[in-house]
C-alpha positions as CSV (number, residue, x, y, z in Angstrom):
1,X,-25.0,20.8,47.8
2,X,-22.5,20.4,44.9
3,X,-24.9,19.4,42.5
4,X,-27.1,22.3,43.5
5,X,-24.7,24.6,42.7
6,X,-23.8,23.5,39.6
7,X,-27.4,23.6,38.5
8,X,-28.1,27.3,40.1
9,X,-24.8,28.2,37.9
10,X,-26.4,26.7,34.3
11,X,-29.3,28.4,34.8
12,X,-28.1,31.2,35.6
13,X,-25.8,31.0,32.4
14,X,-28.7,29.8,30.3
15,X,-31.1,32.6,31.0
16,X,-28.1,35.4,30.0
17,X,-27.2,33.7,26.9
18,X,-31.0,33.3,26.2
19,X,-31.6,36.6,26.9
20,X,-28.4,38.0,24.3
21,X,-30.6,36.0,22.3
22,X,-33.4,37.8,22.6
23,X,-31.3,40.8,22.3
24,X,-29.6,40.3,19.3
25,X,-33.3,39.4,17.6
26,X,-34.8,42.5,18.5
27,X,-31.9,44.3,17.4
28,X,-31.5,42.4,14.0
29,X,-35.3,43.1,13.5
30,X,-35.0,46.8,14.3
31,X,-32.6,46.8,11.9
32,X,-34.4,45.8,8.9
33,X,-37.3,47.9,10.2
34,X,-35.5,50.8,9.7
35,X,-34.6,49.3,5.5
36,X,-38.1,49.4,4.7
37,X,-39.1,51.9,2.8
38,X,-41.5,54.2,4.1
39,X,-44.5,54.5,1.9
40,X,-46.5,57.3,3.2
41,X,-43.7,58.7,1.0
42,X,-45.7,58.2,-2.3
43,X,-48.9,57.7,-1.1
44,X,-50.8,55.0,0.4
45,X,-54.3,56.2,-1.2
46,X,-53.0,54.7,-4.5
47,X,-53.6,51.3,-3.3
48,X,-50.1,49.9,-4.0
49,X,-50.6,46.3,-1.5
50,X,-53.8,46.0,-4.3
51,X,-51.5,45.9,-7.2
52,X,-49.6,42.1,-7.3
53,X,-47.0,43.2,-9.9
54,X,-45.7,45.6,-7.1
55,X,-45.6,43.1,-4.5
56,X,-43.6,40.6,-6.2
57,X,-41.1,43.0,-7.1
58,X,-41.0,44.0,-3.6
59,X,-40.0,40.3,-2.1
60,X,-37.6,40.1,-4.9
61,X,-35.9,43.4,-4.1
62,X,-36.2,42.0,-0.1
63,X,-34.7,38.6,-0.8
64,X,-31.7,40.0,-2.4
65,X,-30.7,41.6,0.5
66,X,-27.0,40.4,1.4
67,X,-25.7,42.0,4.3
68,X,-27.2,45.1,6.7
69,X,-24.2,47.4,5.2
70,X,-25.3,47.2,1.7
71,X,-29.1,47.3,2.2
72,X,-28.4,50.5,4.3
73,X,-26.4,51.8,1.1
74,X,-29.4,50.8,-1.5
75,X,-32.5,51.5,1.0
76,X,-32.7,54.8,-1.1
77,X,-32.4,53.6,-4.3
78,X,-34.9,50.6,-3.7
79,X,-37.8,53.8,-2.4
80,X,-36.5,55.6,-5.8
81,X,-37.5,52.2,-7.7
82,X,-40.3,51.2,-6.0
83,X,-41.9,54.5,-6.8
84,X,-41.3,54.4,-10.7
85,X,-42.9,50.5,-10.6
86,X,-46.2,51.7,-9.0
87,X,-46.4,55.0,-11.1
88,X,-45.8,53.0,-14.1
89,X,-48.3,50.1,-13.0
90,X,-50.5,52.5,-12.3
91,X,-50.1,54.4,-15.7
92,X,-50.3,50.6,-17.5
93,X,-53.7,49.8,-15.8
94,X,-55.5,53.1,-17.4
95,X,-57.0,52.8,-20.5
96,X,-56.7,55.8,-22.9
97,X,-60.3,56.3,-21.5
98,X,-61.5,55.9,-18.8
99,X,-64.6,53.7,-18.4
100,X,-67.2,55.8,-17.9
101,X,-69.5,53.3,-16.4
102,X,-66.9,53.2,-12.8
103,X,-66.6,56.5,-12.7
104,X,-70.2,58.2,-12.8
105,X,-73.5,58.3,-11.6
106,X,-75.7,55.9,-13.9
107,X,-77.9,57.6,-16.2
108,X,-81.8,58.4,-15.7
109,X,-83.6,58.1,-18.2
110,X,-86.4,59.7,-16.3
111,X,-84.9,62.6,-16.1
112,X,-84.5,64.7,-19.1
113,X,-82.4,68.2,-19.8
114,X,-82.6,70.9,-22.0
115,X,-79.5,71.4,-23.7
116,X,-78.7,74.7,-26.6
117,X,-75.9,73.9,-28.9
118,X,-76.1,77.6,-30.7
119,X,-73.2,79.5,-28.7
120,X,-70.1,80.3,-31.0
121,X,-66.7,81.8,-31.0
122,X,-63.8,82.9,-33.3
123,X,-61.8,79.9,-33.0
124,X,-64.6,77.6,-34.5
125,X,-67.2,79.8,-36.2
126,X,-65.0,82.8,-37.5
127,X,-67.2,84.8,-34.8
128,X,-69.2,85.1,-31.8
129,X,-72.7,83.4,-31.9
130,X,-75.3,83.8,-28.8
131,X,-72.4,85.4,-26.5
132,X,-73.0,88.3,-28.2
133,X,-76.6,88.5,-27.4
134,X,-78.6,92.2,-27.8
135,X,-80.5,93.5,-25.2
136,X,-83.7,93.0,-25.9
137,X,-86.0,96.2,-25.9
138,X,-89.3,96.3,-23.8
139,X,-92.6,96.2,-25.9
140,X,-93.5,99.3,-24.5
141,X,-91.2,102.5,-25.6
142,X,-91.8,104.5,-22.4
143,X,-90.3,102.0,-20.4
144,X,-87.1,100.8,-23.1
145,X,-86.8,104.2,-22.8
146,X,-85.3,103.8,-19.6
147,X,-82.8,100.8,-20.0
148,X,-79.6,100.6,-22.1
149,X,-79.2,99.4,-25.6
150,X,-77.0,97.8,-28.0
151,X,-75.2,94.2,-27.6
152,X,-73.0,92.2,-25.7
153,X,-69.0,92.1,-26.4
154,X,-67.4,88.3,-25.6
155,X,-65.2,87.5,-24.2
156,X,-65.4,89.7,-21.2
157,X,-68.9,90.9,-21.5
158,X,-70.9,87.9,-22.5
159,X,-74.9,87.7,-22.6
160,X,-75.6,86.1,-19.0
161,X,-75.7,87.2,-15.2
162,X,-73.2,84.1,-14.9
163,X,-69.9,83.2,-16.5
164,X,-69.2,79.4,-18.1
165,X,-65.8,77.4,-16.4
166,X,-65.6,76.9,-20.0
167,X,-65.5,80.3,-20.9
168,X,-67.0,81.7,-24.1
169,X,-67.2,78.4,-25.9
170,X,-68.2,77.4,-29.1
171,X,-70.8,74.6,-29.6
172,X,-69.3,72.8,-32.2
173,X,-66.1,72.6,-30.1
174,X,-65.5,68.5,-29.7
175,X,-63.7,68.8,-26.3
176,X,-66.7,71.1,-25.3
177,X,-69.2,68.8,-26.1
178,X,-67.8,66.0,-24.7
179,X,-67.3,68.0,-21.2
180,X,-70.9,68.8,-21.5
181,X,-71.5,64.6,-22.2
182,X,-69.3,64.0,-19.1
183,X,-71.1,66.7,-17.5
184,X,-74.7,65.9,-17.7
185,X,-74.2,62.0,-17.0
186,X,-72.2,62.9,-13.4
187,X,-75.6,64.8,-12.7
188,X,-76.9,61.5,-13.6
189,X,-79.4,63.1,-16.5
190,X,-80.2,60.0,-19.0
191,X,-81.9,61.9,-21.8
192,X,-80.7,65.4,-23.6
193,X,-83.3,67.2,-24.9
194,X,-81.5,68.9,-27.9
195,X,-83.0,72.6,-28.7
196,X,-83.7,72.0,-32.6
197,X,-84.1,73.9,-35.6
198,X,-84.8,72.0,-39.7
199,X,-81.6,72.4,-42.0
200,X,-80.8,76.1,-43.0
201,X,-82.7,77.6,-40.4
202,X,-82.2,78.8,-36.8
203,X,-83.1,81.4,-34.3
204,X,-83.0,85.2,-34.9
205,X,-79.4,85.6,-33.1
206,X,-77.8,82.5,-34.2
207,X,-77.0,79.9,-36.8
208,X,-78.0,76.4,-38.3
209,X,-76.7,74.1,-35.9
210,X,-78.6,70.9,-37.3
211,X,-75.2,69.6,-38.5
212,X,-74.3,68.9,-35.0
213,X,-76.6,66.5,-34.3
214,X,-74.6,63.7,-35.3
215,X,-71.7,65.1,-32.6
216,X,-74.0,64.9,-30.1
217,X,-75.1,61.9,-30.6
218,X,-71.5,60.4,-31.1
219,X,-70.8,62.0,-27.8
220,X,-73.7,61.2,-26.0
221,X,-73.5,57.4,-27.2
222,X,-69.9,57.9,-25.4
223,X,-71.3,58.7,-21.9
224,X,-74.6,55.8,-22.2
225,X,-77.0,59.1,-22.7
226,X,-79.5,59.5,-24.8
227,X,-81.0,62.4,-27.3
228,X,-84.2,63.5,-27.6
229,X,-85.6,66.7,-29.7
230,X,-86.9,69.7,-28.6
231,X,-88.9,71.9,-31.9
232,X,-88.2,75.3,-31.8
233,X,-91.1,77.5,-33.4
234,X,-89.5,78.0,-36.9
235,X,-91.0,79.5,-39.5
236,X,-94.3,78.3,-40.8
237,X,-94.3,75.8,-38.8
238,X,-97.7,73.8,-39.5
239,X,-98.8,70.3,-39.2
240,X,-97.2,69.4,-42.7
241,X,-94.0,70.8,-42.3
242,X,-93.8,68.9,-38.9
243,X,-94.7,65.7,-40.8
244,X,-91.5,66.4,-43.1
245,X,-89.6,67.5,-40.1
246,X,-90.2,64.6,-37.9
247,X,-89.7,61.9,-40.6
248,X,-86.3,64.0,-41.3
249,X,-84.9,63.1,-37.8
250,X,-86.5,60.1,-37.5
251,X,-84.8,58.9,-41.1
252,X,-81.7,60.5,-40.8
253,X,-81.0,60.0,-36.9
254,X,-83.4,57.5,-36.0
255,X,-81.1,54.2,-36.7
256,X,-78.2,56.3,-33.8
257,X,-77.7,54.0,-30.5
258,X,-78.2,57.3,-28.6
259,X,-81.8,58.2,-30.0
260,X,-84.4,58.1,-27.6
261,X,-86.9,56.2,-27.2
262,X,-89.3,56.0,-25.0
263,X,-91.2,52.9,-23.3
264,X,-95.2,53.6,-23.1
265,X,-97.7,51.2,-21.1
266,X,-98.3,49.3,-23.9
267,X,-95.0,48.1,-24.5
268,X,-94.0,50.3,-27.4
269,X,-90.7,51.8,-28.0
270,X,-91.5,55.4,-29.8
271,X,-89.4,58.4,-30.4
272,X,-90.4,61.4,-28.0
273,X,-90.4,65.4,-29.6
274,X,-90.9,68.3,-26.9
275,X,-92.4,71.3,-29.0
276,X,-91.7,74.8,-27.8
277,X,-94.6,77.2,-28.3
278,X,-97.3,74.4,-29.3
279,X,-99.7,77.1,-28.2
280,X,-98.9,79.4,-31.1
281,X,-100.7,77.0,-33.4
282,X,-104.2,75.8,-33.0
283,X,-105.4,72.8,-32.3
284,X,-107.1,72.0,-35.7
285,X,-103.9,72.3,-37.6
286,X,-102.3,69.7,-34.6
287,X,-105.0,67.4,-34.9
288,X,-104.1,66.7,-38.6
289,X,-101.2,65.8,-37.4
290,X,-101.5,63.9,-34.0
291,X,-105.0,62.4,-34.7
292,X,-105.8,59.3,-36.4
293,X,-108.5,61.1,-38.5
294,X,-106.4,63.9,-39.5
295,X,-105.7,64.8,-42.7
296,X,-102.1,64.7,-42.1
297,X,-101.7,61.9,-39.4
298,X,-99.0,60.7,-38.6
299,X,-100.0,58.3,-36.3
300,X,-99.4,54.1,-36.8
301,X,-97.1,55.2,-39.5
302,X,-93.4,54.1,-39.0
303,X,-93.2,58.1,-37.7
304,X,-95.4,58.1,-35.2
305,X,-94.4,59.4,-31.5
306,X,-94.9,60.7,-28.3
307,X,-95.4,64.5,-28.7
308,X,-95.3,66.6,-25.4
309,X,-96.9,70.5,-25.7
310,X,-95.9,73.2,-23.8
311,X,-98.2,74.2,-21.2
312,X,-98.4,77.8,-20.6
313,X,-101.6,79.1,-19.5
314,X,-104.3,76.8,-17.8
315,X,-106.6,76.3,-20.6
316,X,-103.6,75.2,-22.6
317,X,-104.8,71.9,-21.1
318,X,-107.9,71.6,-23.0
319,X,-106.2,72.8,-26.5
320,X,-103.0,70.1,-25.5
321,X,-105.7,67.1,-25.4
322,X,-107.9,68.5,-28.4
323,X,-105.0,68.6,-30.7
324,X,-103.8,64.8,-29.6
325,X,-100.7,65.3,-28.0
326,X,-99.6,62.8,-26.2
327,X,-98.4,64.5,-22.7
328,X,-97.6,68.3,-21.4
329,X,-94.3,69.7,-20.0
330,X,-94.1,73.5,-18.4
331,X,-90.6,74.5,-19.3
332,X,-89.9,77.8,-17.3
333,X,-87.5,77.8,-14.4
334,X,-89.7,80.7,-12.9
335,X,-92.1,79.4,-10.5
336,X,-94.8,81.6,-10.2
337,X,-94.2,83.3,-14.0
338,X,-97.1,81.1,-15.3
339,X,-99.8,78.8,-14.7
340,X,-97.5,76.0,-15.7
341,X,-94.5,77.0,-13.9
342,X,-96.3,77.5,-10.9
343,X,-95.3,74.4,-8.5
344,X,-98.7,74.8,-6.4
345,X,-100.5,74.2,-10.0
346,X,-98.4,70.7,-10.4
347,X,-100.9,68.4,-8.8
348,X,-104.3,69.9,-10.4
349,X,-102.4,69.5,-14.1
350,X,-101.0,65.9,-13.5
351,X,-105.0,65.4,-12.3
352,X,-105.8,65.9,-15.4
353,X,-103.3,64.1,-17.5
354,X,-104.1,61.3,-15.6
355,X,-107.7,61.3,-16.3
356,X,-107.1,61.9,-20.0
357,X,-104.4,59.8,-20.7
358,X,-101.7,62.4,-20.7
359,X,-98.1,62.6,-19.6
360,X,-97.3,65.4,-17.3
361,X,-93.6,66.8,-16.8
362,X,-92.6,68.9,-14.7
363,X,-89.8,71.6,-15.3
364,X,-87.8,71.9,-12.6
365,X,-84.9,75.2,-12.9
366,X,-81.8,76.0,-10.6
367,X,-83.0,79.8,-10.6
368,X,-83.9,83.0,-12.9
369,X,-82.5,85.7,-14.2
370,X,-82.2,87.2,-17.8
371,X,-81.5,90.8,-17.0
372,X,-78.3,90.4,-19.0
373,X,-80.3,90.7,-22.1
374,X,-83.5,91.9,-20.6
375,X,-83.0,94.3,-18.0
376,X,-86.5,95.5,-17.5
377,X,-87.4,92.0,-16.1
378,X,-86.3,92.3,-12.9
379,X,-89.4,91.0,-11.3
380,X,-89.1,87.4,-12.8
381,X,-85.6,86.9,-11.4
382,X,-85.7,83.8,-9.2
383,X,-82.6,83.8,-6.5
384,X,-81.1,80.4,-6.3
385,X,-80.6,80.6,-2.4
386,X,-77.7,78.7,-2.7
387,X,-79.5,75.4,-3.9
388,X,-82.7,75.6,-2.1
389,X,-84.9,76.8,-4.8
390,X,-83.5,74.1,-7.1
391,X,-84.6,71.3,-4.0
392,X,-87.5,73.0,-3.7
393,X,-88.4,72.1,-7.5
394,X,-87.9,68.8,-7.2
395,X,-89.5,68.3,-4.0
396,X,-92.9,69.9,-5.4
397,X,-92.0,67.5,-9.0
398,X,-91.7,64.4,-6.8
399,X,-94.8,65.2,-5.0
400,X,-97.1,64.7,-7.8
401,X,-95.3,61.3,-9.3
402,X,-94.4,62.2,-12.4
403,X,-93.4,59.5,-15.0
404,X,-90.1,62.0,-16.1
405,X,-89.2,65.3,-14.2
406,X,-87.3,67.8,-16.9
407,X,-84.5,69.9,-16.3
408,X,-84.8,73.5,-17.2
409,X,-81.5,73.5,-18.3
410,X,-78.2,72.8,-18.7
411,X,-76.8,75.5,-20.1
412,X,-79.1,78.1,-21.6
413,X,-77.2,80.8,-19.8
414,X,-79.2,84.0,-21.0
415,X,-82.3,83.4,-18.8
416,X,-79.8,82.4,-16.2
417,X,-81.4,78.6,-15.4
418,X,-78.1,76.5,-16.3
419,X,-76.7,74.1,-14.0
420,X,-73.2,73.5,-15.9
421,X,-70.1,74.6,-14.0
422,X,-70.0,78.5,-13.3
423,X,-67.3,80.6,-11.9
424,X,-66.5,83.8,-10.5
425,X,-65.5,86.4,-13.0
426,X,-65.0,90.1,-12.6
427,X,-64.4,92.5,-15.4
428,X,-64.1,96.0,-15.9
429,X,-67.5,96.4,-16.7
430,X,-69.6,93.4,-15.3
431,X,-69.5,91.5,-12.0
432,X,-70.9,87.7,-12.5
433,X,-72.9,86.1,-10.3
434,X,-71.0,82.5,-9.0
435,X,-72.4,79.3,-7.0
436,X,-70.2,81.0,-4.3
437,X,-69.9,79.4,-1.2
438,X,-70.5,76.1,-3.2
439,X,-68.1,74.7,-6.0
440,X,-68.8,75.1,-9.8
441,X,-70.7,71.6,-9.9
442,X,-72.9,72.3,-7.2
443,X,-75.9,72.1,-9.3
444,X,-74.7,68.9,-11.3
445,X,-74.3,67.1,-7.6
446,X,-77.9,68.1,-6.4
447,X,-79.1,66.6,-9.7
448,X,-77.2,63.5,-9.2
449,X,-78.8,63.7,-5.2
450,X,-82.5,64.0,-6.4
451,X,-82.0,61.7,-9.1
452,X,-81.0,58.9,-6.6
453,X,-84.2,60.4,-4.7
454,X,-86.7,59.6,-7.5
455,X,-85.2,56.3,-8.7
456,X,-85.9,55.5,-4.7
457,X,-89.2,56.7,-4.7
458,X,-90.7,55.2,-8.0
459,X,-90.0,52.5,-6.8
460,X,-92.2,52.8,-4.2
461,X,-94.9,54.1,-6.4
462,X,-94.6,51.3,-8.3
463,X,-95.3,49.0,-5.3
């Protein structure tokens, strides 16, 4: 009975001294608990257990710890420093730039944009260029009669229903440009098709811009994209001038990492020119051009190409294929304004180009509207319905498979059609339209969206 007692009393004694044990653990342990730093105070999102040099200063600053008292006093302090380390390892991992290729969409070189380097302000150009636009007069005096004259005053009054994030920019701006760059390849775009006029000459309300070419192209080479020309209708144009034109770009810009150029079935690698208002000249004149018999041909020389018409009216088809062009594209952000642009005509054209050996392209717009500089043509506006008529497009585009879908555009903002970054703006005298209840970039994500969508679907096609 002794010896029973005895044991019964060291147990006993053991389990309490056991359980102080315990105690004093859990106490010690909450203790230090309450040192640690709490990081939810600069941010967990930054990844800070992903960067090493962090960590190891964080044991080091743990294992220095000599007594509860003083890591109480220092528990501040140690927060304070391990703030500065990861701002500061964070700060050392960016490069002056930031890698592009991480950061945005990759480029499609399928999809191609229209892009007008001919706005100007004070700052750059001693002046306002394009902003400034007049209002146009209708052709027929009864009716201008009716609407308002004179021009637009930047920067408040600008010529366009919307107003640029940018503001009232000027092309030749470098920080412009390369927001455009940055722009275009988040909308994942692969190929800028640059609105061009020769050296000297430009369009009736602006100025020679051809010296910019080489920005864009620095700029573009920047963001992986790549340029492409799109011939305006300058003067006397004719199938020798275009010669001398196209071996100008093709000499002088040709040798760029950013020039385009594009595959064909047969393996070649040729530069591609989009020419506005093809159907201004004849055929004959093209065919000395774009035939092999012509009297000015330029093909299987070391200028030869792939020259896309613009298809206007339906027999335009007939003219495109007589005068050797090499593929069709319709341009207008209207559906419904002409036979081209009409999205129910889409399938019958690329019918066509098929059976002739043609490429067809599409145009595909965000919208309509040019009554800031012609005010009488209401009845072409096109509403953008908050997206859907710009997924609409490219639904009806992707329907008939094209080879490249262009983009009708990314910033020609008189007609209204641009999908760079818009915002609200409210002036004395004009109310803009916005992208309202959608951000500025709306139109650059649903770009990037289909663009993902066709890469997806060719693929299919080509199964």
């Amino acid at each position: 009975i002794l010896n029973y007692d005895i044991m019964a009393r060291f147990r006993r004694r053991t389990c309490i001294i056991l359980l102080l044990f315990i105690l004093f653990i859990c106490s010690i342990m909450m203790a230090l608990k309450t040192l640690r730093p709490d990081r939810a105070g600069f941010g967990d999102p930054f990844g800070l257990g992903l960067l090493p040099e962090l960590q190891q200063r964080t044991v080091l600053l743990d294992s220095k710890q000599n007594s509860l008292n003083r890591a109480q006093g220092d528990t501040v302090t140690r927060v304070s420093n391990l703030h500065n380390v990861a701002v500061n390892t964070m700060k050392a991992s960016m490069s002056p730039v930031k890698k592009v290729e991480e950061e945005l969409s990759s480029p499609n070189y399928n999809f191609h944009i229209f892009y007008y380097t001919w706005y100007g302000n004070p700052q750059f150009d001693g002046k306002y260029i394009h902003w400034n636009h007049p209002l146009l007069p209708h052709w027929d005096p009864k009716i201008a009669n009716n609407y308002p004259k004179g021009r637009h005053n930047p920067p408040e009054d600008i010529g366009a229903n919307f107003y640029p994030e940018l503001g009232s920019y000027s092309s030749k701006d470098p920080t412009v440009i390369e927001a455009h760059m940055k722009q275009m390849r988040s909308a994942s775009t692969g190929v800028i098709v640059l609105s061009w006029y020769p050296p000297g000459m430009a369009d009736e309300n602006g100025e020679p811009t051809d010296d910019l070419v080489p920005v864009v192209l620095g700029y573009a080479h920047k963001y992986n994209l790549k340029v492409t020309f799109h011939i305006e209708p300058y003067k006397d144009r004719d199938d020798r001038s275009m010669y001398h034109n196209v071996k100008y770009i093709i000499d002088k810009y040709g040798s760029h990492p950013a020039f385009y150029r594009h595959k064909t079935s047969t393996g070649r690698l040729l530069p591609m020119f989009y020419v506005y208002d093809s159907y201004v000249t004849i055929p004959e004149i093209w065919a000395n051009l774009l035939t092999v018999s012509g009297s000015q041909s330029i093909r299987n020389t070391p200028y030869d190409a792939l020259f896309i018409a613009l298809l206007v009216e339906e027999r335009h088809k007939h003219d495109i294929h007589r005068s050797g062009f090499d593929g069709m594209y319709t341009y207008f952000a209207t559906n419904g304004f002409s036979y081209g642009s009409s999205h129910h005509n889409w399938a019958s054209l690329k019918a066509f180009c098929d059976s002739n050996n043609l490429m067809f392209i599409p145009s595909v717009g965000p919208g309509y509207i040019d009554t800031s500089i012609r005010p009488w043509n209401n009845h072409n506006t096109r509403n953008r319905v908050n997206g859907k008529y710009y997924e609409t497009a490219f639904s009806a585009a992707l329907l008939v498979r094209p080879e490249i879908i262009s983009i009708t555009s990314f910033n020609e903002w008189h007609e209204g059609t641009q999908i760079e970054k818009a915002v609200p703006k409210r002036t004395g005298q004009v109310i803009y339209l916005d992208y309202k209840p959608h951000k500025p970039n709306v139109y650059l994500e649903l770009t990037q969206k289909w663009s993902e969508k066709y890469r997806k679907e060719q693929e299919q096609w080509l199964m």
